[in-house]
N, CA, C and O atoms as a GROMACS GRO file, in nm:
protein
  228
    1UNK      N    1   0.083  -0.118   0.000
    1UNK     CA    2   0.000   0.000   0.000
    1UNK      C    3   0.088   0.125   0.000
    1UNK      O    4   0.190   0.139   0.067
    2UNK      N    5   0.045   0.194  -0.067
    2UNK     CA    6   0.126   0.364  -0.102
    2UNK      C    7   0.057   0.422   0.052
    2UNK      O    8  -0.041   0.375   0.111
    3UNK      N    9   0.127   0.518   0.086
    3UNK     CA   10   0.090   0.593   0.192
    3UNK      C   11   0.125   0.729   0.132
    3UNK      O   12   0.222   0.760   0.063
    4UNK      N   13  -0.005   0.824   0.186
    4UNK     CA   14   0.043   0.933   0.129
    4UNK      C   15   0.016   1.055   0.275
    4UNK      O   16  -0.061   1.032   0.368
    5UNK      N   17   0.080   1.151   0.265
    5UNK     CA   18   0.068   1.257   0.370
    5UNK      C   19  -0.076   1.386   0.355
    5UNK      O   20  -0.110   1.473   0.435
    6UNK      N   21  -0.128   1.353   0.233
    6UNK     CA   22  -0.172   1.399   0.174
    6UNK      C   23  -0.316   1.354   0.177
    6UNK      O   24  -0.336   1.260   0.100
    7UNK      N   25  -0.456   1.407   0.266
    7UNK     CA   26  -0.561   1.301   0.254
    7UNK      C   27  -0.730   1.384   0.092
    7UNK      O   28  -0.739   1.469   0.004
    8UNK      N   29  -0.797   1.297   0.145
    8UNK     CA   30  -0.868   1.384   0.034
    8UNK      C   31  -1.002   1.343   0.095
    8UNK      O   32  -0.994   1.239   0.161
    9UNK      N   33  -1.116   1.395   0.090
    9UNK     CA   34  -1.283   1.372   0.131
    9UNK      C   35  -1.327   1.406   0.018
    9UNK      O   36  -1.280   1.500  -0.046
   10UNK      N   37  -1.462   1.307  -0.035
   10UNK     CA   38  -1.571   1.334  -0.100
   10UNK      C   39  -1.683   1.411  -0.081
   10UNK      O   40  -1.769   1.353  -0.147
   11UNK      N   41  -1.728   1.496  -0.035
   11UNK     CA   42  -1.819   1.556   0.014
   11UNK      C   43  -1.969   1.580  -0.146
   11UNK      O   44  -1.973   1.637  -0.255
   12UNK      N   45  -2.075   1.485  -0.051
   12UNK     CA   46  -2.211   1.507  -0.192
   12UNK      C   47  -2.316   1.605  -0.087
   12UNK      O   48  -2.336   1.611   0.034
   13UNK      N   49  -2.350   1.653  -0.168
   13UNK     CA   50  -2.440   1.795  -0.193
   13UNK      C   51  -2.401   1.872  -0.079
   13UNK      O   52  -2.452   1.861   0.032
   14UNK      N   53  -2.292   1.966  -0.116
   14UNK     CA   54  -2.174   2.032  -0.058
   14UNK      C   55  -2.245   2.193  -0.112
   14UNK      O   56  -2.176   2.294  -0.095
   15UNK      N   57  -2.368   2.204  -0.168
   15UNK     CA   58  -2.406   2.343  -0.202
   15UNK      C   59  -2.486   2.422  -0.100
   15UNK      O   60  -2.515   2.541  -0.113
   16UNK      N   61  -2.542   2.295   0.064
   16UNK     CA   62  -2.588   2.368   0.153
   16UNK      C   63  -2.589   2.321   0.263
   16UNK      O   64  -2.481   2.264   0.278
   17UNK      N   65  -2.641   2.313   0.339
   17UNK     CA   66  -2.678   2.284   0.467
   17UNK      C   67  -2.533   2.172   0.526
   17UNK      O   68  -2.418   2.209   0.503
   18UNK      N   69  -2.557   2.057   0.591
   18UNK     CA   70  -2.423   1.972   0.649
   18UNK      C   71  -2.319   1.956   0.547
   18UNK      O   72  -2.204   1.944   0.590
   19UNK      N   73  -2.343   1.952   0.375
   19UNK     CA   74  -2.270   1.902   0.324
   19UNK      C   75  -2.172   2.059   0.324
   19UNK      O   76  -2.051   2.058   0.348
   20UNK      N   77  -2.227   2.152   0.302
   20UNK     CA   78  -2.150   2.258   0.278
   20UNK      C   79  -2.034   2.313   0.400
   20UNK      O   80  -1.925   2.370   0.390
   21UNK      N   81  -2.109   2.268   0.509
   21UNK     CA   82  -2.032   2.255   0.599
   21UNK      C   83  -1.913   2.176   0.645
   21UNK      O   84  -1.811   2.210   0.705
   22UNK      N   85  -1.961   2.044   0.593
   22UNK     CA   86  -1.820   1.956   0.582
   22UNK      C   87  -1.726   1.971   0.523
   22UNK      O   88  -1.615   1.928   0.554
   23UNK      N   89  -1.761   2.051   0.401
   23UNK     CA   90  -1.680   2.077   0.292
   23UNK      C   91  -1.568   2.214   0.344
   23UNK      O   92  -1.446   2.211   0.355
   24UNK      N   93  -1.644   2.304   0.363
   24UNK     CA   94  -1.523   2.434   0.477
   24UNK      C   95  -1.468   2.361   0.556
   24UNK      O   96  -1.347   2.379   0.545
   25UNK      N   97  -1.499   2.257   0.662
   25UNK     CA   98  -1.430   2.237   0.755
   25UNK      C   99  -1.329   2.116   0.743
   25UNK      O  100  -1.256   2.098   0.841
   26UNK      N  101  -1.319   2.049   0.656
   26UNK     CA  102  -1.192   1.980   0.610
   26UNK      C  103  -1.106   2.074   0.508
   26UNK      O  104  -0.984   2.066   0.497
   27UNK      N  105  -1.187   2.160   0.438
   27UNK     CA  106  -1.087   2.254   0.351
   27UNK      C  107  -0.972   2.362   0.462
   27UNK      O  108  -0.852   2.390   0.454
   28UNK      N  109  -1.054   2.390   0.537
   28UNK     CA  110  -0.988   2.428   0.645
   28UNK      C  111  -0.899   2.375   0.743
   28UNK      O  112  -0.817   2.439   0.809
   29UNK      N  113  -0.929   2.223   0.745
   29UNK     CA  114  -0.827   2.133   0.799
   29UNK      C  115  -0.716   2.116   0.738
   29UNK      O  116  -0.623   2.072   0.805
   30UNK      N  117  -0.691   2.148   0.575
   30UNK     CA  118  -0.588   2.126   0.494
   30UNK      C  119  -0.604   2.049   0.391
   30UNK      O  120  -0.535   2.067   0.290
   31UNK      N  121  -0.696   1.951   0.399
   31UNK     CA  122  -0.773   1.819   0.350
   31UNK      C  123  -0.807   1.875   0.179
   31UNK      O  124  -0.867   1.979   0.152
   32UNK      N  125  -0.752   1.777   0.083
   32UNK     CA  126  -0.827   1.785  -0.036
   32UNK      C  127  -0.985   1.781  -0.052
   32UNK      O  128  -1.048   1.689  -0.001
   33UNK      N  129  -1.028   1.851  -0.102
   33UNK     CA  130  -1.174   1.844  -0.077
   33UNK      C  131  -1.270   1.841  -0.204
   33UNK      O  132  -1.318   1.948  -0.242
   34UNK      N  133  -1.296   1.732  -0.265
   34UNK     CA  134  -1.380   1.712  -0.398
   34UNK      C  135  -1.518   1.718  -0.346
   34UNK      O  136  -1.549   1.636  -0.260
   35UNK      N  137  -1.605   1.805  -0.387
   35UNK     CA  138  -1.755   1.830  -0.369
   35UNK      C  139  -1.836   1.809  -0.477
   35UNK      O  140  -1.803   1.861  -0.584
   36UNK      N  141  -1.922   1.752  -0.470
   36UNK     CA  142  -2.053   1.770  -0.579
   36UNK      C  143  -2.192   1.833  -0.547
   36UNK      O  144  -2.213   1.898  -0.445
   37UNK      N  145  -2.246   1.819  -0.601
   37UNK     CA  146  -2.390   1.872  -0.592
   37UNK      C  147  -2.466   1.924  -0.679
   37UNK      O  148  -2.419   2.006  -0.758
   38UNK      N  149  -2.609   1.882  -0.684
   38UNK     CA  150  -2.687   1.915  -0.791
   38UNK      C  151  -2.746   2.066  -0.826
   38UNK      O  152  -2.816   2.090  -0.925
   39UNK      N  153  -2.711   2.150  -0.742
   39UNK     CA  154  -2.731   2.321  -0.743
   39UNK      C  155  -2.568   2.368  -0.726
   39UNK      O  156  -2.514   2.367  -0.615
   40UNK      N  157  -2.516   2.400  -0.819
   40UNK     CA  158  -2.372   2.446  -0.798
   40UNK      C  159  -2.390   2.598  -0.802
   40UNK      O  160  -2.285   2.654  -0.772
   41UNK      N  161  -2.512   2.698  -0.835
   41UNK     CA  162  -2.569   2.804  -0.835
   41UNK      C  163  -2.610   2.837  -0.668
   41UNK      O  164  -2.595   2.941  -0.604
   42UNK      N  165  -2.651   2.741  -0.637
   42UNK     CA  166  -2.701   2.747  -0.506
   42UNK      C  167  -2.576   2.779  -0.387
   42UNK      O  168  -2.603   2.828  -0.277
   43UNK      N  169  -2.440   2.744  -0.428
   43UNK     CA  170  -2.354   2.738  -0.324
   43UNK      C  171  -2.291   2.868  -0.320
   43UNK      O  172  -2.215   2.911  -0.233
   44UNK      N  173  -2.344   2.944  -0.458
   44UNK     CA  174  -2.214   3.082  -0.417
   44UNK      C  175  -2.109   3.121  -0.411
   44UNK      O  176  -2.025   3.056  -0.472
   45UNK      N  177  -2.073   3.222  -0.348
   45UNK     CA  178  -1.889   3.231  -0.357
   45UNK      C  179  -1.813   3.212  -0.284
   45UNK      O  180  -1.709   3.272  -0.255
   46UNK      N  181  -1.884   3.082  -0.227
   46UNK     CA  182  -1.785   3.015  -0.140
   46UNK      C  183  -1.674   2.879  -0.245
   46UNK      O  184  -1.556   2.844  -0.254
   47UNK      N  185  -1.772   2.853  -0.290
   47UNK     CA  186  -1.676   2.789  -0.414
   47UNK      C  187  -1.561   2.833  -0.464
   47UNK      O  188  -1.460   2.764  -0.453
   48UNK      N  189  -1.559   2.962  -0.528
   48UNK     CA  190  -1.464   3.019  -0.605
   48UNK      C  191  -1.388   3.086  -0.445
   48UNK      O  192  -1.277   3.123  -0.483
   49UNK      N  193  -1.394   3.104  -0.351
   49UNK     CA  194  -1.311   3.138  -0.240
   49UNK      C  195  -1.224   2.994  -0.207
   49UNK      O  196  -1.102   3.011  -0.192
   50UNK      N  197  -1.266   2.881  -0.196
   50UNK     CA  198  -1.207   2.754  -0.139
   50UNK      C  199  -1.098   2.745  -0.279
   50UNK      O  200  -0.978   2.748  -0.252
   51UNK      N  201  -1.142   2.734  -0.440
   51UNK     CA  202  -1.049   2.702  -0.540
   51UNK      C  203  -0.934   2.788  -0.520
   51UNK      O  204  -0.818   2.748  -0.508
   52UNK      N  205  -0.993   2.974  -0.513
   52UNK     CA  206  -0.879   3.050  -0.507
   52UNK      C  207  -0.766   3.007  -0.384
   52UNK      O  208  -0.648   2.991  -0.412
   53UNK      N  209  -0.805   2.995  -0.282
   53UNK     CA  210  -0.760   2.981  -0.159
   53UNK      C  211  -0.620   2.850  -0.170
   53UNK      O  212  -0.506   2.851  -0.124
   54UNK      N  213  -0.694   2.748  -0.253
   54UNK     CA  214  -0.607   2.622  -0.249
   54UNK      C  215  -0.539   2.649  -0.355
   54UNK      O  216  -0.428   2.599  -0.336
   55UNK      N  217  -0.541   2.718  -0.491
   55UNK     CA  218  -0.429   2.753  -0.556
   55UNK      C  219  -0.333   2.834  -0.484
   55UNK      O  220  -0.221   2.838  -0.535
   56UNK      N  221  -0.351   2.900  -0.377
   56UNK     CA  222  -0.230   2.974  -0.322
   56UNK      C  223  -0.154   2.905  -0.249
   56UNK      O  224  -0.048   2.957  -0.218
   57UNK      N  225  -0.187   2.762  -0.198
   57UNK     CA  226  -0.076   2.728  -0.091
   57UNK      C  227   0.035   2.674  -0.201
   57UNK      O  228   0.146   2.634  -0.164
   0.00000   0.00000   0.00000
């Protein structure tokens, strides 16, 4: 098994309520964070804040 230092979460319907929340709070942990969801309109600019954010580290 590869080990990596590096983890990642799936987070589904990440555009509101718990999922959106899980999704800040592992992005905030450092954690790769792949989200989906069927209203990507619905989530706002928190999206484009988390992409910008993780291109800077």
């Amino acid at each position: 098994m590869i080990r990596s230092k590096s983890k990642t979460v799936l987070i589904t319907g990440a555009s509101s309520g718990i999922g959106k929340a899980s999704a800040e709070y592992f992005h905030k942990k450092g954690w790769n964070v792949a989200a989906t969801m069927r209203a990507p309109d619905k989530a706002g600019d928190w999206l484009t804040l988390l992409a910008l954010k993780r291109r800077s580290r």
